[in-house]
C-alpha positions in Angstrom: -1.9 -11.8 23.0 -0.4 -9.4 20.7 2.5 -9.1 22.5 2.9 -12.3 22.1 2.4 -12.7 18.2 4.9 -9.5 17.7 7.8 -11.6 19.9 6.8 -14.8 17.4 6.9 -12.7 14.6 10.5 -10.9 15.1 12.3 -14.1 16.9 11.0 -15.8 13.4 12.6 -12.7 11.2 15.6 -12.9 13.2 16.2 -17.1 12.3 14.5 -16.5 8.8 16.8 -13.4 8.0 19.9 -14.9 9.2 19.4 -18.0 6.7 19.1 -15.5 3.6 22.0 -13.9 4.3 24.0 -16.7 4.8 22.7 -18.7 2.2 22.1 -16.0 -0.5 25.5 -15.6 -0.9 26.1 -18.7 -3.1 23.0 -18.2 -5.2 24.1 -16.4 -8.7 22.4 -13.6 -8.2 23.1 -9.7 -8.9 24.5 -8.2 -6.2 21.6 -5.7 -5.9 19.1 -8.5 -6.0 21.0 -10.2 -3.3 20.5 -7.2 -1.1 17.3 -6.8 -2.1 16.0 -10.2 -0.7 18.0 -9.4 2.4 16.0 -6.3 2.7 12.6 -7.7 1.7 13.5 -10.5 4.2 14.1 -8.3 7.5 10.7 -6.3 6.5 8.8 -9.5 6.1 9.9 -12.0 7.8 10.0 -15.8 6.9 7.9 -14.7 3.9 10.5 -12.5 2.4 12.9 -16.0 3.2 9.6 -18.4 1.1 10.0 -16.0 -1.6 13.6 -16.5 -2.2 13.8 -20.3 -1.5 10.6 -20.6 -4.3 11.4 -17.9 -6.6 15.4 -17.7 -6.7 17.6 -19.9 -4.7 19.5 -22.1 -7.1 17.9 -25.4 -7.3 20.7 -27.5 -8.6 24.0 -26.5 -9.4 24.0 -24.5 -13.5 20.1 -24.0 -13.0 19.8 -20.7 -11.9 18.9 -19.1 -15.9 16.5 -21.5 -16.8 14.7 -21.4 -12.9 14.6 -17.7 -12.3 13.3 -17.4 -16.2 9.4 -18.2 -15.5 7.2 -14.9 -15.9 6.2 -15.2 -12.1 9.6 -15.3 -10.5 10.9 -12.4 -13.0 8.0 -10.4 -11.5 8.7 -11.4 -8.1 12.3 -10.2 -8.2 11.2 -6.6 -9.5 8.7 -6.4 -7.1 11.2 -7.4 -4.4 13.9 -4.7 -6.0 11.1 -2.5 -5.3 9.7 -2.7 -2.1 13.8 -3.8 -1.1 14.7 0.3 -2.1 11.6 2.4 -2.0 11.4 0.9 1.7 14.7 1.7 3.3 13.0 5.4 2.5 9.4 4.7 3.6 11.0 3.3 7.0 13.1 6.6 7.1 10.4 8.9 6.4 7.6 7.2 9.0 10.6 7.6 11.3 11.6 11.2 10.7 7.9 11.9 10.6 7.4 10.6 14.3 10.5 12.5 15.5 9.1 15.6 13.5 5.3 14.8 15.0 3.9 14.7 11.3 0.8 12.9 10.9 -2.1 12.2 8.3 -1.7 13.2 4.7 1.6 15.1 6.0 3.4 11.8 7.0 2.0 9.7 3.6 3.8 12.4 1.4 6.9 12.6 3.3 6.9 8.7 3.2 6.1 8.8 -0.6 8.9 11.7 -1.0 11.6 9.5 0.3 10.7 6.2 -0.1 10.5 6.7 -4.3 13.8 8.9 -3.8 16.0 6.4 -2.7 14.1 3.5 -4.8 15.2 5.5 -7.7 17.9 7.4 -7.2 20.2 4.8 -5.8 18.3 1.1 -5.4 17.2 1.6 -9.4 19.5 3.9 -11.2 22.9 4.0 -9.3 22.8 0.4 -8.6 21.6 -0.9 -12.1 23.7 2.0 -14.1 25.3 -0.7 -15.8 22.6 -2.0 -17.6 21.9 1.6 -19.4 25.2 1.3 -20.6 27.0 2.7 -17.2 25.5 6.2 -17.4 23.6 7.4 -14.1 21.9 10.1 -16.0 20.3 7.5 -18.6 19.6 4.9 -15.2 17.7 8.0 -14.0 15.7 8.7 -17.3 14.8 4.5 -17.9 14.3 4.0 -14.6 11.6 6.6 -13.7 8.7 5.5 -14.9 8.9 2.0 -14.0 9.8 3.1 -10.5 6.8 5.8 -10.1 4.2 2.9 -11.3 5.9 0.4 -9.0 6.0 2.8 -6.0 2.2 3.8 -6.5 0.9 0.2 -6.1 3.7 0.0 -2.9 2.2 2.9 -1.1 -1.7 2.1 -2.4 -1.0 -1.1 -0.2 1.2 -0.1 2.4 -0.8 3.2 3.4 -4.1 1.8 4.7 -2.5 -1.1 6.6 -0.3 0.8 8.5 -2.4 3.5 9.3 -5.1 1.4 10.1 -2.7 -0.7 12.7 -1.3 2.7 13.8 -5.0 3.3 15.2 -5.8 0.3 16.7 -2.2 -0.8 18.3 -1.2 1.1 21.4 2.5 2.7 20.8 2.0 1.6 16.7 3.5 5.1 16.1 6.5 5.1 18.3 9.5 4.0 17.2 11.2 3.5 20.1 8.9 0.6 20.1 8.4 -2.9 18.5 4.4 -2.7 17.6 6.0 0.5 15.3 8.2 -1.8 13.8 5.6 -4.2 13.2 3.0 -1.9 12.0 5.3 -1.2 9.1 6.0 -4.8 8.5 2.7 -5.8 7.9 2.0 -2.1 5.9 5.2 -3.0 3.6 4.1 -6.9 3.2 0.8 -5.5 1.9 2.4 -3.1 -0.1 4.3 -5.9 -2.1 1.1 -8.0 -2.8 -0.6 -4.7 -4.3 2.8 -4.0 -6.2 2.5 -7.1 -7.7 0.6 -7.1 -11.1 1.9 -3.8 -11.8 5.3 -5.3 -11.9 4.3 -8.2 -13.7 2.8 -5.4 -16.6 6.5 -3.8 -16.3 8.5 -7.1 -16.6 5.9 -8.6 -19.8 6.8 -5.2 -21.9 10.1 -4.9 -20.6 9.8 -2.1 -18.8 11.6 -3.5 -16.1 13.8 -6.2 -15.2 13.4 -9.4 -13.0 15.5 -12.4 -11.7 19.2 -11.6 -13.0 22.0 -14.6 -13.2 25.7 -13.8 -12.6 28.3 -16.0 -12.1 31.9 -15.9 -11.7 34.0 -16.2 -15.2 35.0 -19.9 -14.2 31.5 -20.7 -13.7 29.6 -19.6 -16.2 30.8 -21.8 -18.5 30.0 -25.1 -16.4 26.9 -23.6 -15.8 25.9 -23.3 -19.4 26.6 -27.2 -20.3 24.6 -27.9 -17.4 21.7 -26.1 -18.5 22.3 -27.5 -22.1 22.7 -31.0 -21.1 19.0 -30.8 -19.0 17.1 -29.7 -21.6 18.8 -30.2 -25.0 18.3 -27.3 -27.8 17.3 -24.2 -24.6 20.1 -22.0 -23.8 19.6 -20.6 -20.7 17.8 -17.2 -20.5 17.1 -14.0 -18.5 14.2 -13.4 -20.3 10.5 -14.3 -19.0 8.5 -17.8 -19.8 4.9 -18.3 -20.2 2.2 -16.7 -20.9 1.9 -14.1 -23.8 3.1 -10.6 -24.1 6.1 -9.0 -24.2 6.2 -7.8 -28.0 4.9 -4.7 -29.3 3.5 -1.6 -27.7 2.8 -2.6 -24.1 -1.3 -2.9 -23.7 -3.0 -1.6 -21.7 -0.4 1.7 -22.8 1.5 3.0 -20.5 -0.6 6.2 -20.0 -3.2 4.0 -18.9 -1.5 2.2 -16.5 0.1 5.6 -15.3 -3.1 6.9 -14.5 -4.3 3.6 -12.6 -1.6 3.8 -10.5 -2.9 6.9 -9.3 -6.2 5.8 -9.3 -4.8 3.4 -6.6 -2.5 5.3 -4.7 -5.5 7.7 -4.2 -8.0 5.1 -3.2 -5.5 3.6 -0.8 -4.8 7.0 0.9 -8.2 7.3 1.2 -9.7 4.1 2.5 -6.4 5.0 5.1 -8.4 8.5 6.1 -12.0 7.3 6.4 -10.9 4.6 8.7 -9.3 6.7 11.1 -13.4 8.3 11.3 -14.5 4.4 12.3 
């Protein structure tokens, strides 16, 4: 039977991922973002391909500002430029660690070590240097912290799932195999829901950014009338609606939130260990 679910569940990636990456490329997305969904979309299936028809495919032509604006879809795109980068390196590291025969606490760290390396080093700083005024060193400095919070929650999820699958799915661990490739499916889609709230903290203080809208020269001015003509007196914004927050120091403070992360990343790791003595 679970042969059969894992054959449902990569022939319905396959269609779902092949519709992102065709359709994607007329939404006015950043070009990071777009990758991103592709990404997000090939780990998770037709959920990654829900999330961008509900939280950032253009609904009508000049609407992409004002839809991608709402808190919950700013959240959801940094979540997804999250999980898109940190894992390319989490898949690379499970990977190496097989070939390597690395297991336990061993194959978590190396996982963590390069997943949160290539999140930040080229999905968050390289790719997004432009927006700390086209310095890579700066990216790295603002981009850190955001990333390190972001990639606890991501592993605090993704760690338990997938070592718990690992244990109860013959070949889960191989991968020269498809269960290993769905093992780390499910591990990263659980990893995203548990990434989450912390990315919606990040996105309310501005600690990180969300949905993005760019649009060829020609177009952005067409867009902008568009917008102005549906709802008369709102210019069209990048920045989140509804709900409060977002001025001020960020509450809880940062150190706070640094230290739940941890909090979480530890409890996941663990919860992952005591159910390998089940």
């Amino acid at each position: 039977m679970l042969d059969g679910v894992m054959f449902l569940w990569f022939a319905l990636t396959a269609a779902a991922l092949l519709f992102v990456a065709i359709d994607i490329r007329s939404t006015p997305e950043s070009p990071v973002l777009k990758w991103g969904f592709v990404l997000v979309t090939a780990y998770t299936g037709v959920i990654g391909a829900f999330l961008y028809v509900l939280g950032c495919r253009e609904p009508l032509p000049g609407l992409h500002e004002r839809y991608v604006a709402a808190r919950w879809r700013q959240a959801l795109g940094s979540t997804m430029h999250c999980v898109a980068g940190d894992g390319v390196g989490i898949l690379a590291g499970a990977v190496l660690a097989s070939v390597l025969g690395l297991t336990g606490l061993a194959e978590v760290i190396l996982e963590y070590v390069l997943g949160f390396a290539f999140g930040w080093t080229i999905f968050q700083a390289l790719f997004m240097r432009d927006a700390a005024g086209g310095s890579y060193r700066r990216a790295l400095t603002s981009t850190f912290l955001p990333e390190l919070l972001s990639m606890n929650l991501l592993m605090a999820g993704m760690v338990p799932v997938a070592m718990i699958l690992k244990n109860r799915i013959e070949s889960g661990g191989d991968p020269a195999t498809p269960a290993f490739w769905f093992v780390m499916s499910m591990g990263l889609l659980a990893g995203f829901i548990i990434a989450y709230p912390m990315n919606w903290w990040l996105v309310t203080y501005h600690l990180k950014h969300g949905m993005m809208t760019v649009r060829p020269a020609h177009a952005a001015a067409g867009a902008h009338v568009h917008s102005t003509q549906a709802d008369t007196g709102n210019a069209s914004s990048a920045e989140p609606e509804g709900g409060a927050g977002g001025s001020g120091a960020p509450q809880p403070p940062v150190p706070v939130m640094t230290l739940l992360s941890f909090l979480a990343l530890g409890a996941g790791v663990a919860i992952a260990f005591l159910s390998r003595l089940l």
